[in-house]
NUDO-530507 format. One record per residue (C-alpha): x, y negated, z negated. Coordinates in Angstrom, 3 decimals, padded with zeros to 6 digits. Layout:
BEGIN
R          u          v          w
R          X          Y          Z
...
! end
This chain:
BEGIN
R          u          v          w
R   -001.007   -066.718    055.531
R   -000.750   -070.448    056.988
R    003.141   -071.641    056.863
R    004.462   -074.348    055.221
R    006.313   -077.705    056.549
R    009.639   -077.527    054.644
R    009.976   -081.210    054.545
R    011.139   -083.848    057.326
R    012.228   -080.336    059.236
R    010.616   -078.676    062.058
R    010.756   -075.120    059.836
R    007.658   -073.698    058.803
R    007.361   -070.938    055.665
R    005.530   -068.730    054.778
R    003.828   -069.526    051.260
R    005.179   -066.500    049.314
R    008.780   -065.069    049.900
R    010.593   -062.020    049.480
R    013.837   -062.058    047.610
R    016.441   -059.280    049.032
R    017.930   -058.061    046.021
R    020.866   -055.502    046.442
R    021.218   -052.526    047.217
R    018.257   -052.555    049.317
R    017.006   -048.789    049.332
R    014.158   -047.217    050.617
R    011.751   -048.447    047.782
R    013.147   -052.054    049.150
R    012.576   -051.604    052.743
R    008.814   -050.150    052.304
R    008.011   -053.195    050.052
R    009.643   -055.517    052.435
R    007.286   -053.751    054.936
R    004.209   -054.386    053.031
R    005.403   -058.167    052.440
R    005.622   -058.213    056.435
R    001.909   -056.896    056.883
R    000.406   -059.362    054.074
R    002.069   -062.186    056.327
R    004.944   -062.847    054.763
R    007.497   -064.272    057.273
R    010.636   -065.565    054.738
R    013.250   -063.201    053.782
R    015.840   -064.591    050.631
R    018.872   -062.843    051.019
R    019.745   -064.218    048.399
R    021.927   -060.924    047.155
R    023.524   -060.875    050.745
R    022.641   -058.815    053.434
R    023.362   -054.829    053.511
R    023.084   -052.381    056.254
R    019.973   -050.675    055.937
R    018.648   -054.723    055.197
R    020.121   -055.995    058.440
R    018.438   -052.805    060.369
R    015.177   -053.770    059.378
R    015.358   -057.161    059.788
R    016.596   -056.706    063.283
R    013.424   -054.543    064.111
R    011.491   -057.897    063.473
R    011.030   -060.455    066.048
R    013.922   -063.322    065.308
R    011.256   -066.164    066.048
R    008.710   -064.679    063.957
R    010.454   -064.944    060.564
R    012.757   -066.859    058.424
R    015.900   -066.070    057.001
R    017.761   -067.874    053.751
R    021.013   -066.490    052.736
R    023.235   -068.046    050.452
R    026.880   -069.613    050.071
R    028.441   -069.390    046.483
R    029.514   -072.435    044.498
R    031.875   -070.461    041.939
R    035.319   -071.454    043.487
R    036.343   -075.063    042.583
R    035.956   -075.702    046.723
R    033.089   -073.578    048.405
R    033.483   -073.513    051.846
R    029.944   -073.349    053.423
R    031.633   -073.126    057.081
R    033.448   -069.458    055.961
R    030.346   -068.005    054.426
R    028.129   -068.753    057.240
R    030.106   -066.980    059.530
R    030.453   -063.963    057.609
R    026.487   -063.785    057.142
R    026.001   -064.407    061.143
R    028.152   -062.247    061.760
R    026.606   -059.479    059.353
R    023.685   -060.231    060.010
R    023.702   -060.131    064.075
R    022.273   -063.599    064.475
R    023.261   -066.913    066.045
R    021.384   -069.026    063.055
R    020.085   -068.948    059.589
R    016.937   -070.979    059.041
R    017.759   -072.138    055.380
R    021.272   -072.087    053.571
R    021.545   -072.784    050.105
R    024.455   -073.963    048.249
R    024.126   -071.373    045.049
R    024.317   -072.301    041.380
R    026.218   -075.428    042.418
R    027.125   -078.495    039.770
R    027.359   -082.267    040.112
R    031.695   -081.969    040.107
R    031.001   -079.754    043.439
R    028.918   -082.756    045.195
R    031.846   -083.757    047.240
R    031.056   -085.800    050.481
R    032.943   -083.275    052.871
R    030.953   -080.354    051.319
R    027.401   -082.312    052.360
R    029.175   -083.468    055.735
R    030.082   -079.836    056.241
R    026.374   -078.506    056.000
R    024.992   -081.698    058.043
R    027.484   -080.629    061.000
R    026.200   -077.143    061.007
R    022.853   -078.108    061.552
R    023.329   -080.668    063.945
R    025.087   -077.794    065.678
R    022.045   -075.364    065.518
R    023.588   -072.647    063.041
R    021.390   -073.458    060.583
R    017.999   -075.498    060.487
R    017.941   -076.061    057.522
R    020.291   -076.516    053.919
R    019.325   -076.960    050.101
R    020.360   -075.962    047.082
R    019.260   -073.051    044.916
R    019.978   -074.454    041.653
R    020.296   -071.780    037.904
R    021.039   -069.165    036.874
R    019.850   -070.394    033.619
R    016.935   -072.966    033.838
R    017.750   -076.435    034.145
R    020.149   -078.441    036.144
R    017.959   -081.326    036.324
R    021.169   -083.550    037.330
R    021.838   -081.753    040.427
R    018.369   -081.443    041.685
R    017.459   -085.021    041.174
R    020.987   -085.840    043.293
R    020.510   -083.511    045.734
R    016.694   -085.013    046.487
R    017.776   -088.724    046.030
R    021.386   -089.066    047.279
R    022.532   -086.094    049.572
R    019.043   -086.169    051.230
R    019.027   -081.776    051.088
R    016.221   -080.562    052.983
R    015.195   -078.634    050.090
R    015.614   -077.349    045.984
R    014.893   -073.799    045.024
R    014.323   -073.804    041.498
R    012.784   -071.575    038.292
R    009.262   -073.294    037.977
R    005.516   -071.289    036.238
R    003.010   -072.453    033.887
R    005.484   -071.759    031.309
R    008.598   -073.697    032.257
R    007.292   -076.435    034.474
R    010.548   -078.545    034.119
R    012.154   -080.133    035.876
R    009.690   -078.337    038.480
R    007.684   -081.185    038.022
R    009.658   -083.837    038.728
R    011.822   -082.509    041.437
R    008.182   -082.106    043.697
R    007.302   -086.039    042.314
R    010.759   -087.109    043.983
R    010.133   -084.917    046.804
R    007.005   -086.370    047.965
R    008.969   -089.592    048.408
R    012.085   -088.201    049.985
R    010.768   -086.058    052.471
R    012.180   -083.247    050.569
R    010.464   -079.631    049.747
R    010.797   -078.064    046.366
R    010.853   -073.760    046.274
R    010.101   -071.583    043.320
R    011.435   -068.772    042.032
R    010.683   -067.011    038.261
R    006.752   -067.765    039.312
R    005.194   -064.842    037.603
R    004.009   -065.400    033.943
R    003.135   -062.042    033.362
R    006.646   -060.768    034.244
R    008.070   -061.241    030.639
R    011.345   -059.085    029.145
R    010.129   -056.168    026.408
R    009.753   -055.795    023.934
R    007.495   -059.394    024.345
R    008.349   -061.884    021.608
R    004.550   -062.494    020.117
R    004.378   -065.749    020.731
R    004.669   -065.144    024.557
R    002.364   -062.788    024.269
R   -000.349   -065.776    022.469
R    000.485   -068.045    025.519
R   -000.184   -065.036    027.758
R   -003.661   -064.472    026.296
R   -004.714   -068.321    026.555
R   -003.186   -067.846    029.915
R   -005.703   -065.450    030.608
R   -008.649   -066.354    029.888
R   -008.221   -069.448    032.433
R   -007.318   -067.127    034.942
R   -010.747   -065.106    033.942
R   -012.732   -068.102    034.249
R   -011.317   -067.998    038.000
R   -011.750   -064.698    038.816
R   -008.142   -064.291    039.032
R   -005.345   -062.065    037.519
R   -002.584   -064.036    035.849
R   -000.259   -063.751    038.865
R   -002.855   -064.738    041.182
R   -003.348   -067.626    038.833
R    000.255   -068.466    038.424
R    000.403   -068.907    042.754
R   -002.733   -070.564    043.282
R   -001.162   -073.118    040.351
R    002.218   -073.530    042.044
R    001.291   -073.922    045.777
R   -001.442   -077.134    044.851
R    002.067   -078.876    044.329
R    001.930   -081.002    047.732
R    005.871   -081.045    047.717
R    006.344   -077.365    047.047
R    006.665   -075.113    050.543
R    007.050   -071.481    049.301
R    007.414   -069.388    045.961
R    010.238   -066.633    046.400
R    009.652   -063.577    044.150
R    011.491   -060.450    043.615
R    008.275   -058.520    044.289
R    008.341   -055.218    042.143
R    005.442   -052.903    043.774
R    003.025   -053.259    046.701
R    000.659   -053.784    044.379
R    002.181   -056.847    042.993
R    002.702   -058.244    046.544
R   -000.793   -057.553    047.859
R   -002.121   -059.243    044.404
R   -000.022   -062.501    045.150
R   -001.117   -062.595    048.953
R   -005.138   -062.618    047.575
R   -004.337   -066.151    045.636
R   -003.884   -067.679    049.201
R   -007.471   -067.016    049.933
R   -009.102   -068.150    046.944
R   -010.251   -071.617    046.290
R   -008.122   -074.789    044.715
R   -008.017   -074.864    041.076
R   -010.601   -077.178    039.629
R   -009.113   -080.789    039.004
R   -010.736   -080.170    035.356
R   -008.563   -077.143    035.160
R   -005.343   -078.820    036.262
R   -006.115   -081.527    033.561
R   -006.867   -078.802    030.215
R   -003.357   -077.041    031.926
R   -001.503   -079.990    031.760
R   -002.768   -080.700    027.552
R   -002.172   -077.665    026.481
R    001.323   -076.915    028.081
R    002.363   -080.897    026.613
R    000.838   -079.437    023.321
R    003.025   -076.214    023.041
R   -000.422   -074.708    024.014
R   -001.922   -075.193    020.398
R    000.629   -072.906    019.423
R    003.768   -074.970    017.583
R    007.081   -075.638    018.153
R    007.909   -072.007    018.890
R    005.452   -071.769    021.779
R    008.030   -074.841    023.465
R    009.677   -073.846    026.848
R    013.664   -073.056    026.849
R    016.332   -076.033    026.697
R    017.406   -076.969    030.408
R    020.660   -076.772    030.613
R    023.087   -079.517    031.626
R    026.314   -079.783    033.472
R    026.583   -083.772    032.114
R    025.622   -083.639    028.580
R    028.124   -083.064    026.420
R    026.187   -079.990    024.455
R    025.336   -078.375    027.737
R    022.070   -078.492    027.387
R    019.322   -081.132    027.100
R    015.158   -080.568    025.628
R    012.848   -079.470    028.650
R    010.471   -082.542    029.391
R    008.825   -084.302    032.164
R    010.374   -087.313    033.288
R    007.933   -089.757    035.268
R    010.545   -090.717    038.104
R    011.001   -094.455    038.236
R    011.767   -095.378    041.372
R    009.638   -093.733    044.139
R    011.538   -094.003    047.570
R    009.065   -094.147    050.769
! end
């Protein structure tokens, strides 16, 4: 599994990531160990660290693999300084290689915050800081801030062939800014049930490009994602070994087809030939006064070198 530049950093990722969701039991740890032998080097913690997680990470070479955890945004003042102790400290380690400012919102983009997080990588406890923007899709605002103004090293967002904004535009600005886009919510396939029909419609055209590739959908939805230059790794809550060992076998297949990118890009414009029900979720919006704006691609206008 070749790693991925994260940006204008010296990190390197591995293309697919494994999100550490708590508690991590036994059915965690064995697909965390399959993750490892497919070649997957990035651990999300984004859930925190527990015991039996911390055990097994420390059983893995601390050069070999790459550790996010994350700092919450919830109080009117995070304190990225406090956190980062706590999670070196729990997690027996002198440095995390990406920290993420979680769920965060334009009135928490105060100057001391970003000063904060550029001070603790200049000092080596972290290489690396972004934010991991959500719960709820959207937060175009803070993404397109974070890229252009506060320079973050990278944006982990919600981004498939389904809901492709503001995916899309975040990895346009971060070509220009040096800046890396992540995924998360990659897997088409991995809808709630009962399945509203006209998910299942969009999963069937879905299909059938992904059989034209010799591809399952999942395997289809990676190869997709990772032909975004700006993009550096997709971080799924992996389910089964199966699922994981079906996501590592998109790495080895060949680029999709420009022909194929172009017929993607019609029919997700075009609701997929499906209507105005077969449109992707509102983003929501921490600056527009009904908290929520249409999803849509917005060609950035200014493109800094």
């Amino acid at each position: 599994m070749r790693p991925r530049q994260l940006g204008n950093t010296n990190l390197e990722l591995s293309p697919l990531a494994f999100r550490c969701t708590a508690p991590c039991d036994d059915q965690t740890l064995r697909l965390m160990a399959c993750a490892r032998h497919h070649g997957i080097t990035f651990f999300d913690l984004a859930d925190g660290p527990s015991e039996s997680l911390v055990a097994y990470l420390r059983t893995l070479p601390r050069g070999q693999i790459q550790i996010a955890t994350h700092f919450p945004c919830d109080a009117p003042s995070p304190n990225p300084r406090l956190a980062l102790e706590q999670s070196l400290k729990a997690l027996a380690t002198d440095h995390i290689d990406l920290y993420f400012a979680r769920h965060i919102q334009l009135p928490q983009f105060r100057d001391d915050l970003f000063a904060d997080l550029n001070t603790l990588r200049d000092q080596g406890k972290i290489r690396a800081y972004g934010l991991s923007l959500g719960p709820s899709i959207g937060w175009r605002d803070e993404g397109i801030s974070a890229i252009t103004d506060r320079h973050a090293d990278a944006v982990q967002t919600p981004f498939s062939l389904f809901q492709q904004d503001p995916g899309r535009e975040f990895c346009d600005l971060a070509n220009a800014c040096g800046c890396t886009v992540l995924a998360t919510d990659y897997d088409p396939a991995g809808l709630p049930q009962p399945t509203p029909p006209i998910a299942l419609q969009k999963l069937a055209i879905l299909r059938q490009y992904a059989d034209a590739h010799g591809l399952t959908i999942r395997q289809f939805a990676c190869k997709w994602l990772l032909m975004h230059g700006a993009l550096a790794s997709i971080t799924a809550t992996f389910q089964s070994e199966q699922e994981i060992t079906e996501a590592a076998g998109a790495l080895a297949t060949p680029p999709l087809t420009m022909d194929t990118l172009a017929r993607l890009a019609h029919d997700y414009a075009n609701d997929w030939g499906l209507g105005p029900d077969a449109r992707p979720p509102d983003l929501m919006s921490s600056t527009h006064p009904a908290g929520k704006v249409p999803s849509s691609y917005i060609p950035p206008t200014t493109m800094i070198a």
